[in-house]
KEGUMAR-985284 format. One record per residue: residue number from 0; chain; x, y, z of N, C-alpha, C in turn; residue in one letter. Coordinates in pm, 1 decimal, m for minus. Layout:
N
    n  chain      n.px      n.py      n.pz     ca.px     ca.py     ca.pz      c.px      c.py      c.pz  res
  NUM      A         X         Y         Z         X         Y         Z         X         Y         Z    a
...
REM end
This chain:
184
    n  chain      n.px      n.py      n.pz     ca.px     ca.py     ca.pz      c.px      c.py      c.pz  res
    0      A    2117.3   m5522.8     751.7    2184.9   m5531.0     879.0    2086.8   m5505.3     993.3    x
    1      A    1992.3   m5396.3     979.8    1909.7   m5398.9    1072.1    1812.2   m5504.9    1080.2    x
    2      A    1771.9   m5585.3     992.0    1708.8   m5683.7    1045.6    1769.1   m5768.7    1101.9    x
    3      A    1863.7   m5823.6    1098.7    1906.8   m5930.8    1162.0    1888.3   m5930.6    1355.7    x
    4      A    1852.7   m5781.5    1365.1    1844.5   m5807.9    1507.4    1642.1   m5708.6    1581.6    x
    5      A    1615.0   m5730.9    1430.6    1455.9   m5703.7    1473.1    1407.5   m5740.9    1370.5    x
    6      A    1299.3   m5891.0    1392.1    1246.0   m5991.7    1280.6    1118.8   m5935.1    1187.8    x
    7      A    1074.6   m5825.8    1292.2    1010.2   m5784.3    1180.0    1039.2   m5700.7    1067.1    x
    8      A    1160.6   m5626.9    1136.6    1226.4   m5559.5     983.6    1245.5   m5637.2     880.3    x
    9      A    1321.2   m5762.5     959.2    1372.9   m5857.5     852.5    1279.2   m5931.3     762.5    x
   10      A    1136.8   m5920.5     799.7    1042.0   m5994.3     736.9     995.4   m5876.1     609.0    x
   11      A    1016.2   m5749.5     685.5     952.4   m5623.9     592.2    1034.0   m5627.2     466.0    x
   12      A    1176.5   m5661.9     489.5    1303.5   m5630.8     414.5    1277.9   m5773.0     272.4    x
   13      A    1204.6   m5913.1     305.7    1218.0   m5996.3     221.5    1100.9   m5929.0     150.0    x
   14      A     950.8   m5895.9     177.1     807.2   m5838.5     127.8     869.4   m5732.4      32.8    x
   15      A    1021.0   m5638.9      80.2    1039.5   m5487.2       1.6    1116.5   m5552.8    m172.9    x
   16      A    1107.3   m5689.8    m151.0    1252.7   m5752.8    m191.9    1097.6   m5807.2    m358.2    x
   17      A    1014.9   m5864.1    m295.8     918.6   m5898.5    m376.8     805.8   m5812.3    m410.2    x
   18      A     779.8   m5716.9    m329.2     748.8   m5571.0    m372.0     837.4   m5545.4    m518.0    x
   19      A     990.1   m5509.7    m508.3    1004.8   m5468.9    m637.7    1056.5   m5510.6    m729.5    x
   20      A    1074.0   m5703.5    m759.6    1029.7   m5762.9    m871.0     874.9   m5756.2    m909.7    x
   21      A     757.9   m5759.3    m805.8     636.4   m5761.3    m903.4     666.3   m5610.2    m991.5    x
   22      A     695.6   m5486.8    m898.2     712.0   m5358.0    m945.7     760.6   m5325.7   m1028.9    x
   23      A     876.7   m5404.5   m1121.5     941.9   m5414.2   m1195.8     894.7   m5525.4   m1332.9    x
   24      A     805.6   m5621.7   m1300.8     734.1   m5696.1   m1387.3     587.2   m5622.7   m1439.5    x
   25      A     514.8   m5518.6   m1400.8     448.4   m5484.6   m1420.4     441.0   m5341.2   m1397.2    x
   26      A     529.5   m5273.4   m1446.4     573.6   m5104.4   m1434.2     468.4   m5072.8   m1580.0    x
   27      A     489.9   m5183.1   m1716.9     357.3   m5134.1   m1829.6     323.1   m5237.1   m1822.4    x
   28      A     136.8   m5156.9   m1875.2      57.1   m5257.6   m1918.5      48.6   m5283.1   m2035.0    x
   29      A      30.6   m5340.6   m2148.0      25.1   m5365.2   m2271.3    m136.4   m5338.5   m2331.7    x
   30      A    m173.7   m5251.5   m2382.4    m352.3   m5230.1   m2420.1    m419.3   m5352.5   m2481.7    x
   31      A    m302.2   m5385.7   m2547.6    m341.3   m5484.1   m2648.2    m333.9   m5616.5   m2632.2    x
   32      A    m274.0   m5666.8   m2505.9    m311.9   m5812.2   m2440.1    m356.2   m5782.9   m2311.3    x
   33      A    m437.4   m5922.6   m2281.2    m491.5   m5948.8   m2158.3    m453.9   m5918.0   m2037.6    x
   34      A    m502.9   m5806.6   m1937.2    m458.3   m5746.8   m1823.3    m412.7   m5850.7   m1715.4    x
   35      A    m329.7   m5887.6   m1695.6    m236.7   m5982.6   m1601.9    m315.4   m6000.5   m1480.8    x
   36      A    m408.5   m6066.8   m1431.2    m434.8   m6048.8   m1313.9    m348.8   m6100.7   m1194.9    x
   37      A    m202.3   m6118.7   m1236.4    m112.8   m6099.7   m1077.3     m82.5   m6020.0   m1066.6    x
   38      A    m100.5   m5911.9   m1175.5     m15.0   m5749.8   m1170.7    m136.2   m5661.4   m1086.0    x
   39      A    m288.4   m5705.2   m1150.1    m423.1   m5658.6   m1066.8    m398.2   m5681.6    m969.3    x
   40      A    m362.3   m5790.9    m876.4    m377.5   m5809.6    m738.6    m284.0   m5776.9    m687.6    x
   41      A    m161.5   m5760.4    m790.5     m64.9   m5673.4    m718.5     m64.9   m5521.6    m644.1    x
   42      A    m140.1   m5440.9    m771.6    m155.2   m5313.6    m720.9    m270.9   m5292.7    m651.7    x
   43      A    m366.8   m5398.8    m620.0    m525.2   m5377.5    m568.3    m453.9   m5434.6    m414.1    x
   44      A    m395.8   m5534.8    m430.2    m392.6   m5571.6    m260.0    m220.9   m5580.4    m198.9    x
   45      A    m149.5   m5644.2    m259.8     m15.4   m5654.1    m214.2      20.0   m5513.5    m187.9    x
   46      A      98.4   m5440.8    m287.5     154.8   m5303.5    m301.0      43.5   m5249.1    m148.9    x
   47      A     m55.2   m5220.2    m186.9    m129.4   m5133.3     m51.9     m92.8   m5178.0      84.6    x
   48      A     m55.3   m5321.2     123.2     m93.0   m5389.9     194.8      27.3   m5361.5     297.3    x
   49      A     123.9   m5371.3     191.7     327.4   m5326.7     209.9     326.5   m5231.8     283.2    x
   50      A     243.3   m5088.6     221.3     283.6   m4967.0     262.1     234.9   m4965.0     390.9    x
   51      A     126.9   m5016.9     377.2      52.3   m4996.9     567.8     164.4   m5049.3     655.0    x
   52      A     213.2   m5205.1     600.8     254.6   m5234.9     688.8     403.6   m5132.2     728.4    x
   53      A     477.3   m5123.0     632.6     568.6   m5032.2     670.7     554.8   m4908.6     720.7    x
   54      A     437.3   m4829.5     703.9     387.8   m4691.0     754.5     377.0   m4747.7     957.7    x
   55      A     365.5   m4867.9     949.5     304.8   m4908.6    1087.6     465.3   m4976.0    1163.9    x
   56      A     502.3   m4989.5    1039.5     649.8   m5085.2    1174.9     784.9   m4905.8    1200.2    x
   57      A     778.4   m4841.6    1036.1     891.0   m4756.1    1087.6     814.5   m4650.6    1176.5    x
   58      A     720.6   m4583.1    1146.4     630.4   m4504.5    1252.9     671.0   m4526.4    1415.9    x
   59      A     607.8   m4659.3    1419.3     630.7   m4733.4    1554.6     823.7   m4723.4    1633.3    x
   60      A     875.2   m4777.4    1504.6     996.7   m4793.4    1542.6    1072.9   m4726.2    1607.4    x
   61      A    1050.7   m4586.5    1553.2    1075.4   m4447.5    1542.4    1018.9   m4353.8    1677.4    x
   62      A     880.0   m4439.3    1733.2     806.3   m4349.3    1855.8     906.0   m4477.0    1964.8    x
   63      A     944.9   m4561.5    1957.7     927.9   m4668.8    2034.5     987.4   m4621.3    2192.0    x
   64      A    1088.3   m4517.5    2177.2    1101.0   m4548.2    2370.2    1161.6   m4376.7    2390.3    x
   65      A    1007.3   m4276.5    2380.6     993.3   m4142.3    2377.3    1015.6   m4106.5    2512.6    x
   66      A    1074.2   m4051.3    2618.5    1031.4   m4011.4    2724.5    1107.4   m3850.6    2812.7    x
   67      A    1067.1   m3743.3    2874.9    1136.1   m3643.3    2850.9    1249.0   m3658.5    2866.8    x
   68      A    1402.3   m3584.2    2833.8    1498.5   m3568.7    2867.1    1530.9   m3483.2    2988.4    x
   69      A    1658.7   m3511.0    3029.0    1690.0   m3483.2    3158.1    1821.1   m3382.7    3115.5    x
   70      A    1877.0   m3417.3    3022.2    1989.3   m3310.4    2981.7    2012.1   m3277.3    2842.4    x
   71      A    2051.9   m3183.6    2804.4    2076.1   m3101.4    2688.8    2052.5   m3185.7    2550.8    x
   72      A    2202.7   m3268.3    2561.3    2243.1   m3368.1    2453.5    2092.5   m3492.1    2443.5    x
   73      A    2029.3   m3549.2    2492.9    1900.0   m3599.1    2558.2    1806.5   m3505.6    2476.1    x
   74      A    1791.6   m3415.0    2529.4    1689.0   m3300.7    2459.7    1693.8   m3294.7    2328.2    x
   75      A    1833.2   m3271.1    2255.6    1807.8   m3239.0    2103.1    1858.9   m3364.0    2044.7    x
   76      A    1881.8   m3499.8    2097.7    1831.8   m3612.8    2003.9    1642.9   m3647.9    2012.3    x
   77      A    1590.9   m3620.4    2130.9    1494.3   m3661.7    2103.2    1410.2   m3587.6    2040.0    x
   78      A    1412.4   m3457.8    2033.9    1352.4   m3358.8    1961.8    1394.5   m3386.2    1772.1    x
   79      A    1514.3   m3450.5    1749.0    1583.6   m3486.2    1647.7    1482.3   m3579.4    1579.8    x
   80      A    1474.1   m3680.0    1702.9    1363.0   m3798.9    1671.3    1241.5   m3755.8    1624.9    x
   81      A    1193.4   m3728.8    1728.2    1024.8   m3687.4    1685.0    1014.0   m3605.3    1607.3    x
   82      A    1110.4   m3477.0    1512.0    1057.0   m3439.9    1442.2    1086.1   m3491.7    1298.1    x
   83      A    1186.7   m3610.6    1330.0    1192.3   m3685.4    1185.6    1095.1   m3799.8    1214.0    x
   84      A    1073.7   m3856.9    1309.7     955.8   m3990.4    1307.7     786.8   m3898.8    1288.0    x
   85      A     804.4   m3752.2    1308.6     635.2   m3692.9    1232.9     648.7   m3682.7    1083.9    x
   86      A     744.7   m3632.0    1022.2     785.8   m3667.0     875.6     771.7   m3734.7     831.1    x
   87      A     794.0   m3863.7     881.3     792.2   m4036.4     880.8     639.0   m4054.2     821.8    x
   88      A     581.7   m4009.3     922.9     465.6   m4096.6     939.7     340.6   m3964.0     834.4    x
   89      A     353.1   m3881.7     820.1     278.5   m3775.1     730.9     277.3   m3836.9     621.6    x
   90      A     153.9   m3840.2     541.2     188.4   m3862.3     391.7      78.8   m3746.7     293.3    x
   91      A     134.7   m3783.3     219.8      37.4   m3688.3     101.0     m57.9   m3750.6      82.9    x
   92      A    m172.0   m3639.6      22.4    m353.8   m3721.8      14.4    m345.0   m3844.2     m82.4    x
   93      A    m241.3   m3800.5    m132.5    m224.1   m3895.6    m277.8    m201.0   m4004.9    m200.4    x
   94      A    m150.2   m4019.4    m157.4     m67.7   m4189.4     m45.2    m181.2   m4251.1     m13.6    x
   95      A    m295.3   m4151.0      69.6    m444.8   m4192.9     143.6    m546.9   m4155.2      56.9    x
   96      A    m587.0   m4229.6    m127.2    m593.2   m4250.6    m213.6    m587.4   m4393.5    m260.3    x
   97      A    m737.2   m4438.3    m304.3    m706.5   m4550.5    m356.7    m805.8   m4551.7    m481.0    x
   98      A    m725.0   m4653.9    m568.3    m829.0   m4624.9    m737.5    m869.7   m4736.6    m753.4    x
   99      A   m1017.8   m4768.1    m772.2   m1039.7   m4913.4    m873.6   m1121.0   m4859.7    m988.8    x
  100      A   m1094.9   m4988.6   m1035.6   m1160.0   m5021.5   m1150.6   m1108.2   m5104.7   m1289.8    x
  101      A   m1142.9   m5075.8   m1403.1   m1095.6   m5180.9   m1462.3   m1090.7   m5112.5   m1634.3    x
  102      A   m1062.6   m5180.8   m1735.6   m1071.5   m5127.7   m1865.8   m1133.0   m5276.3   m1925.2    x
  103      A   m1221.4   m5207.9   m2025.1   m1310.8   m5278.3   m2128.0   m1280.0   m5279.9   m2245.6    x
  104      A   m1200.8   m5406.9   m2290.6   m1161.9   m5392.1   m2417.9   m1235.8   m5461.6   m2525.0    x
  105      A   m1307.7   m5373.3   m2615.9   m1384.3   m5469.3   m2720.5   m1308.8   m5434.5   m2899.5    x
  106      A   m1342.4   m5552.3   m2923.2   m1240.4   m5527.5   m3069.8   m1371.6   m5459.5   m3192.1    x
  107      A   m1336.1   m5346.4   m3273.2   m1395.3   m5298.8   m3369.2   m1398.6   m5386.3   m3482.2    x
  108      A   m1302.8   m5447.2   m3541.1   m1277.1   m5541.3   m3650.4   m1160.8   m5620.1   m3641.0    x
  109      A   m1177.4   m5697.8   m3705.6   m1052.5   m5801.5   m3771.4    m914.6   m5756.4   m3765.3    x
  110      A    m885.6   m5636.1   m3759.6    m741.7   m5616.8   m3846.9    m695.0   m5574.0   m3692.2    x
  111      A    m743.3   m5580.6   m3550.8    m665.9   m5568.1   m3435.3    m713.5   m5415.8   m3324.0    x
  112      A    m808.7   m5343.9   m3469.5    m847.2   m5225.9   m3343.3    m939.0   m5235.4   m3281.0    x
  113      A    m970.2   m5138.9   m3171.3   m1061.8   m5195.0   m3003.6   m1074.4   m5065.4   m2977.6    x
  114      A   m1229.2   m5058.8   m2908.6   m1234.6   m4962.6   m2832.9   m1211.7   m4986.8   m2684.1    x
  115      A   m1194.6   m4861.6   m2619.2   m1161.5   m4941.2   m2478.6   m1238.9   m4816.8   m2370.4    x
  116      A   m1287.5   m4912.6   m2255.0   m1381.9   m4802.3   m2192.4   m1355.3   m4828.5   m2083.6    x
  117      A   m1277.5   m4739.3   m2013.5   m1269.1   m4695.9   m1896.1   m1352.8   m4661.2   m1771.8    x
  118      A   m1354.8   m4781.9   m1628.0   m1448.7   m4743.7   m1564.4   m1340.4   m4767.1   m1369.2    x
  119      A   m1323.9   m4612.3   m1376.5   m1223.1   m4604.3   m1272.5   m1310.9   m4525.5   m1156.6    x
  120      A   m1324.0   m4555.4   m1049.4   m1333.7   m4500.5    m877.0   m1236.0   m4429.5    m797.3    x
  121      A   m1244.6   m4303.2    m792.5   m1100.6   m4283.3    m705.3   m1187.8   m4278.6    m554.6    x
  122      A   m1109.0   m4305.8    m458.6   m1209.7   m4252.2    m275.8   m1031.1   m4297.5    m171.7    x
  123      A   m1104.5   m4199.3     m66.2    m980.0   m4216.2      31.5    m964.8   m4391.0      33.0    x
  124      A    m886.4   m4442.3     134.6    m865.2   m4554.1     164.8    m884.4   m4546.3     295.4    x
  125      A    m986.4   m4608.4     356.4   m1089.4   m4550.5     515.1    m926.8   m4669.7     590.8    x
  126      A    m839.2   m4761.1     564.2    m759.0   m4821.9     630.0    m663.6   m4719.2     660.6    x
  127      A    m612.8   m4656.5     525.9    m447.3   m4599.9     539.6    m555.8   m4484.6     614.7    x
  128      A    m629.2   m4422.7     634.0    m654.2   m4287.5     691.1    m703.6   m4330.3     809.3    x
  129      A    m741.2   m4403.7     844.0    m729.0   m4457.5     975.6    m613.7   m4488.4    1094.1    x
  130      A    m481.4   m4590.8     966.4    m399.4   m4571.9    1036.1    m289.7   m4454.9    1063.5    x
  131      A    m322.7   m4385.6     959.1    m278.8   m4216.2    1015.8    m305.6   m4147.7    1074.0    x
  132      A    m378.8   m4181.1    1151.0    m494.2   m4137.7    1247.0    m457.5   m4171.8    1375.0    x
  133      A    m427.3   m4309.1    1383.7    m366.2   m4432.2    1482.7    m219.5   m4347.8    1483.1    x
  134      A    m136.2   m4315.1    1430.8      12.2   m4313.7    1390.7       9.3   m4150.8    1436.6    x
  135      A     m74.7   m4067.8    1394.1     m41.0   m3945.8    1487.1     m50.1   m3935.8    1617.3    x
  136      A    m214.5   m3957.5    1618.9    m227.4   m4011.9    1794.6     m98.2   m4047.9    1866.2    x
  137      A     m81.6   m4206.1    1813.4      60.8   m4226.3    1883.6     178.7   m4151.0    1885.7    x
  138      A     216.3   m4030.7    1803.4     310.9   m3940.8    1774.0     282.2   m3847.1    1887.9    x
  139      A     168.9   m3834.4    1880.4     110.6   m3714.3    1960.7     117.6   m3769.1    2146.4    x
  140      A      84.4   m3880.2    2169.9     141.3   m3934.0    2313.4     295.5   m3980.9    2296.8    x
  141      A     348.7   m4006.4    2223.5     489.5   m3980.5    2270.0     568.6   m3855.4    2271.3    x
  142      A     520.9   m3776.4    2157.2     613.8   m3718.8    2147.3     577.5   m3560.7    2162.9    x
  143      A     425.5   m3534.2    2205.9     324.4   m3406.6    2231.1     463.2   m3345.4    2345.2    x
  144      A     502.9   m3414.8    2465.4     555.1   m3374.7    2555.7     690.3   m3312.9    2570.0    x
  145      A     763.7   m3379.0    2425.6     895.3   m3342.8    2422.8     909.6   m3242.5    2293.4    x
  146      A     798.9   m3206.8    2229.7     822.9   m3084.8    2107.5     779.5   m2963.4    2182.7    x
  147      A     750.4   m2958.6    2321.5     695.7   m2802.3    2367.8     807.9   m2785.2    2468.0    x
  148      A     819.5   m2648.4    2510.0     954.6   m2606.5    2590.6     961.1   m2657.3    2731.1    x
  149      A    1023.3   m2706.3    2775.0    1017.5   m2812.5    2929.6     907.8   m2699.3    3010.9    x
  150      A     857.1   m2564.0    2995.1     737.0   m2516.2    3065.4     631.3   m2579.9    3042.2    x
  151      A     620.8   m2592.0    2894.5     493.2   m2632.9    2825.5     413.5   m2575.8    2783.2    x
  152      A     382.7   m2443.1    2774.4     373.0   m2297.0    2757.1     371.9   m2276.4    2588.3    x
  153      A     494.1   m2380.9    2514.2     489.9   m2333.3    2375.7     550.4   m2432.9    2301.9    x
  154      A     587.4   m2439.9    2212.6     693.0   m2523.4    2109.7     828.9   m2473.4    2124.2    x
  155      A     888.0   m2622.6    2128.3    1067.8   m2554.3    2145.9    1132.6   m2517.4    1992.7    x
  156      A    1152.6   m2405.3    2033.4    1238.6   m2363.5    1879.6    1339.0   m2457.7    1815.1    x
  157      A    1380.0   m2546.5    1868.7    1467.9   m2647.1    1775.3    1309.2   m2731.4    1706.3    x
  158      A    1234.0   m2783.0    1751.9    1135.8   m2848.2    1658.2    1074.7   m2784.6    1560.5    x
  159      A    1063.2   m2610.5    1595.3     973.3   m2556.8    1485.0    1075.8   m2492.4    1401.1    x
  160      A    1213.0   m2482.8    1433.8    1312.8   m2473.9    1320.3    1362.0   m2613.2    1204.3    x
  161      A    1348.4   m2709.9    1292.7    1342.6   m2824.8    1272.5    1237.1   m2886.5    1140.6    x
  162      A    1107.3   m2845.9    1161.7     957.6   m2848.1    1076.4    1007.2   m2737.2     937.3    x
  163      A    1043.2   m2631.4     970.7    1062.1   m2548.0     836.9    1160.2   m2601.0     744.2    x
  164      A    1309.8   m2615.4     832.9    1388.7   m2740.2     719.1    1305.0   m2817.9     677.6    x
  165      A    1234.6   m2908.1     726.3    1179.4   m3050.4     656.2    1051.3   m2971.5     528.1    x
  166      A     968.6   m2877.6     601.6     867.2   m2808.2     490.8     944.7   m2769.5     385.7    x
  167      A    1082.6   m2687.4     367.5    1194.8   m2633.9     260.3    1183.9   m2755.4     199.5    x
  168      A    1228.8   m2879.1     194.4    1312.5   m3003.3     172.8    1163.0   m3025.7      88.8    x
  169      A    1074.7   m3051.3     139.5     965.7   m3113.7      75.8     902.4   m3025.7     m23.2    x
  170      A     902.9   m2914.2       7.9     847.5   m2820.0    m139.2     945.9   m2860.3    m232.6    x
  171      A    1093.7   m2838.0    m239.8    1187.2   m2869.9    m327.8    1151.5   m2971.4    m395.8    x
  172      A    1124.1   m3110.6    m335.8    1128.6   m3204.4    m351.0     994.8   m3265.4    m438.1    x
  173      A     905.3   m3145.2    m416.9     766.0   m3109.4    m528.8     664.7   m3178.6    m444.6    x
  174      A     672.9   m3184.7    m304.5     546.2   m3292.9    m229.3     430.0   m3166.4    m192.6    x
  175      A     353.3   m3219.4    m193.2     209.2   m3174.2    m136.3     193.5   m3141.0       7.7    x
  176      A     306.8   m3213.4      76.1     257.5   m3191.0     217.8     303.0   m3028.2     268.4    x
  177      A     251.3   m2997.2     391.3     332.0   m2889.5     446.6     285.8   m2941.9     570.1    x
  178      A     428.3   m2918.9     689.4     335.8   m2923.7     818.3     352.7   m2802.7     861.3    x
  179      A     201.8   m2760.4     956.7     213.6   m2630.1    1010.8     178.4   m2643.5    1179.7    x
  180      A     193.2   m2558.8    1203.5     243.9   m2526.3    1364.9     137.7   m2472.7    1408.5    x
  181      A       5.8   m2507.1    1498.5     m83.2   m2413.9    1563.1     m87.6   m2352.7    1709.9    x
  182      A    m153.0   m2312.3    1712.9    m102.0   m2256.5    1837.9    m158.3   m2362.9    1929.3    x
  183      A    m121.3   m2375.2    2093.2    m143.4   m2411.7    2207.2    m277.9   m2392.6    2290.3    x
REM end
């Protein structure tokens, strides 16, 4: 429903749609036949390619029209906003993480057994940590102005009550992240 009236959702929504038939065609690999290379280029370039883009349209979506409030009700939706569109856009190291490499399968004998040799790379992904980089920034000019108390002096207690629910929710939930609060 929401795409129908913003095309790029609607474009994200057909990509989420073929995202998880490949995801679903290649959830195992089989050791013992030939490594699929649409399932390789699936998880080497498509799958990565998805998340950026979605890390970049709901992020955005979410900062899109930040500006201070003038009254109460005003105040604690937008404070509502920004501290669920920083949630949004945070991810775990694991997310800004990328693996290559490949497996070497050579056969020992006749009757079907193989050794197999593993030659894997893990390193950040200099794109996704970039655009998290890009995506706070932008968090941080929209929304720097409306998480501190209309003095400016400090953080408004609905956002940093706000941050501890979401930190509760996410330990539960077994994630890596925590966000923390520094001072001014």
């Amino acid at each position: 429903m929401a795409g129908d009236s913003n095309p790029e959702v609607a474009a994200l929504l057909k990509k989420a749609n073929r995202i998880a038939e490949m995801n679903d065609r290649c959830a195992s690999i089989s050791l013992n036949d030939l490594l699929d290379t649409t399932c390789a280029q699936f998880y080497e370039v498509e799958l990565p390619a998805f998340e950026n883009e979605y890390m970049e349209l709901t992020g955005e979506v979410r900062l899109g029209a930040m500006r201070m409030a003038t009254t109460l009700d005003e105040r604690i939706r937008q404070l509502a906003s920004c501290s669920e569109a920083l949630t949004s856009i945070v991810k775990s190291s694991e997310q800004l993480l990328r693996l290559r490499g490949n497996v070497f399968l050579e056969p020992i004998n006749y009757e079907g057994d193989f050794d197999a040799e593993y030659d894997f790379a893990l390193s950040f992904d200099s794109a996704r940590v970039s655009q998290q980089q890009r995506l706070a920034n932008l968090w941080i000019q929209k929304c720097g102005p409306i998480v501190l108390r209309q003095s400016g002096r400090e953080f408004a207690p609905m956002f940093i009550a706000t941050l501890k629910m979401k930190n509760d929710s996410l330990k539960k939930a077994g994630s890596n992240v925590k966000l923390k609060i520094g001072n001014l």
